[in-house]
C-alpha positions in Angstrom: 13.1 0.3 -7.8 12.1 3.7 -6.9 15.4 5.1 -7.5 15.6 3.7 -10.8 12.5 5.4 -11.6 13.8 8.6 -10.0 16.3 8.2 -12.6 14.8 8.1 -15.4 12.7 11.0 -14.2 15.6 12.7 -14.1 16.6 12.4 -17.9 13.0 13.0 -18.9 13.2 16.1 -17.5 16.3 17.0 -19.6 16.3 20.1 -21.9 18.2 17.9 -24.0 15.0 15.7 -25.0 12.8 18.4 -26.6 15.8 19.2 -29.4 16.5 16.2 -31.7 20.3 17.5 -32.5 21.1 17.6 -29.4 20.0 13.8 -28.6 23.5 12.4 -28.9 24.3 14.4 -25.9 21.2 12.8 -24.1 22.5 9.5 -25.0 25.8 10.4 -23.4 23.9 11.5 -20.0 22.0 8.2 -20.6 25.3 6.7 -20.2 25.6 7.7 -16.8 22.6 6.1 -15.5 23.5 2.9 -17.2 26.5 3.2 -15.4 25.1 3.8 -11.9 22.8 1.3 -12.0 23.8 -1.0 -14.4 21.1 -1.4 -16.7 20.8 0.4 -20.4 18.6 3.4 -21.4 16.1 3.4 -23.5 14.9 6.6 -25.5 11.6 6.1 -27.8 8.9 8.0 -29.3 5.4 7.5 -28.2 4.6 5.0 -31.4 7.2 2.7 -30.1 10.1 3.5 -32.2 13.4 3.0 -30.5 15.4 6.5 -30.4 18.8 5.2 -28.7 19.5 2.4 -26.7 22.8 3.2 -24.6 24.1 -0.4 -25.4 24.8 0.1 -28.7 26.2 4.0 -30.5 24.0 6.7 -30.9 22.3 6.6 -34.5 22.2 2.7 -34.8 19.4 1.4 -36.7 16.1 2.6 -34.8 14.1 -0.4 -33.7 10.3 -1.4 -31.9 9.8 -1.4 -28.2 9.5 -5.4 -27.4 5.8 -5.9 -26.6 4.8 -8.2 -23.4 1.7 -10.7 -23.7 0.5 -9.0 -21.0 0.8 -5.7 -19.7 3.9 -3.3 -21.3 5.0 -0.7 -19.6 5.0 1.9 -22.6 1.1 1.3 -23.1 0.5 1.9 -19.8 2.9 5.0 -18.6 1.5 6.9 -22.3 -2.4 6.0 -20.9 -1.6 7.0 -17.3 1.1 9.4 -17.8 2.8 7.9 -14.7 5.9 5.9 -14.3 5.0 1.8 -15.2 6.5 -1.7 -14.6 5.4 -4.1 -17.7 5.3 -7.7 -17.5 8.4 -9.9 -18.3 9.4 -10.1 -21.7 12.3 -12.1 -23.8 14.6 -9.1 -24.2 17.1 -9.6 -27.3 19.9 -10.8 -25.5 17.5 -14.1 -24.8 17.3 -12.7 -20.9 13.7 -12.5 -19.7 13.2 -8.5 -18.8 11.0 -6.5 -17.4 11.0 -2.7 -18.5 10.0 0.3 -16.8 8.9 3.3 -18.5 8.7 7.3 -18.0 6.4 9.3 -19.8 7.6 12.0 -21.0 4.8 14.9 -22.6 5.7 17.1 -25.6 3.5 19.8 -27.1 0.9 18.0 -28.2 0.9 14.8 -25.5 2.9 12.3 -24.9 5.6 12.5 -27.2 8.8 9.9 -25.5 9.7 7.7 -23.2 12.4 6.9 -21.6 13.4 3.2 -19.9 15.0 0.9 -18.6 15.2 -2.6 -18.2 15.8 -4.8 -15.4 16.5 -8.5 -15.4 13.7 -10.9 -13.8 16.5 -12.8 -12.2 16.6 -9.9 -10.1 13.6 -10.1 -8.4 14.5 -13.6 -7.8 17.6 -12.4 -5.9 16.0 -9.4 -4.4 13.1 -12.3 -2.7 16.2 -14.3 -1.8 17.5 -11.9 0.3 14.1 -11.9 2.9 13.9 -13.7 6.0 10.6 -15.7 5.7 8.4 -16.6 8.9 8.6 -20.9 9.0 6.2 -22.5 6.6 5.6 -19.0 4.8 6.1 -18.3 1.0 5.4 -15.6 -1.5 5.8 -14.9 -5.4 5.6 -11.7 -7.5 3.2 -12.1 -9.8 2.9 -10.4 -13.3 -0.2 -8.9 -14.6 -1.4 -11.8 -15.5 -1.1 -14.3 -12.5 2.1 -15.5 -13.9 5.3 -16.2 -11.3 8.5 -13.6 -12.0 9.8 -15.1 -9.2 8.5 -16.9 -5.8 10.4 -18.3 -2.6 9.5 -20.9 0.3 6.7 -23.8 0.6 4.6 -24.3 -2.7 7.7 -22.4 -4.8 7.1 -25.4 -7.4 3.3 -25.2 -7.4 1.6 -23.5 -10.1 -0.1 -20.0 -8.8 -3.7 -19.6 -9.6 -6.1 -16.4 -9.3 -8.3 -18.5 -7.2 -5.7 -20.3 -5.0 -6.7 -17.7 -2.1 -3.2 -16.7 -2.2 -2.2 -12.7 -1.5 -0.2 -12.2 -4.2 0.9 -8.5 -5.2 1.0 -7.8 -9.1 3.9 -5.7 -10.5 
């Protein structure tokens, strides 16, 4: 997801985000990444508050960042200032999601972000696609030890932090 990230960076860079009138062009631009890869854009102010979303018109109703149980990846790109993956999250079209998030620094701090979602199902597909040594499995975990998604022996057994498993953490 590096490139998606790379994206992202892209827009956050804009000269378009530090001038409010001109976000309906940013939204436009937005649209572009959305279309390359297939996900919508997410523009917000560091409290959380939604700025555009490329799936609906620019100006509709301004809305809250969806918050993860465990780690989100606003919190943590605003406390690092570095690009973040957050934990999976029931996005509003009922689709578990997992958001990345750009910092992106204004005057005084952190002032936006800009993300993206990307559908857990795709990390399902993305493990699907690996050819797996005999009698070898492995999940992606969240930051909490849960499954995202997990392929090969002990696929139906529930992953603990104590199992001795390697597991990598998004």
């Amino acid at each position: 997801f590096t490139s998606r990230i790379g994206g992202l960076q892209m827009l956050a860079t804009s000269p378009l985000v530090g001038d409010p009138a001109r976000w309906p062009e940013l939204h436009d631009v937005a649209k572009g990444y959305r279309d390359a890869f297939g996900s919508e854009v997410l523009f917000a102010s560091a409290d959380g508050r939604i700025l555009f979303n490329t799936r609906v018109p620019f100006g509709t109703g301004a809305q809250a960042l969806l918050r993860p149980e465990g780690r989100g990846a606003a919190p943590t790109a605003l406390a690092t200032g570095r690009p973040a993956v957050g934990d999976p999250v029931a996005g509003p079209l009922g689709r578990s999601i997992v958001a990345i998030a750009v910092p992106i620094r204004g005057d005084a701090g952190w002032a936006y972000l800009m993300l993206t979602t990307v559908e857990t199902v795709t990390f399902q597909h993305r493990l699907d696609e690996f050819a797996l040594p005999p009698g070898t499995g492995v999940a992606l975990l969240d930051s909490r030890g849960e499954p995202i998604a997990r392929r090969g022996p002990g696929a139906g057994a529930p992953i603990r932090a104590d199992s001795g498993r390697v597991s990598s953490s998004l």
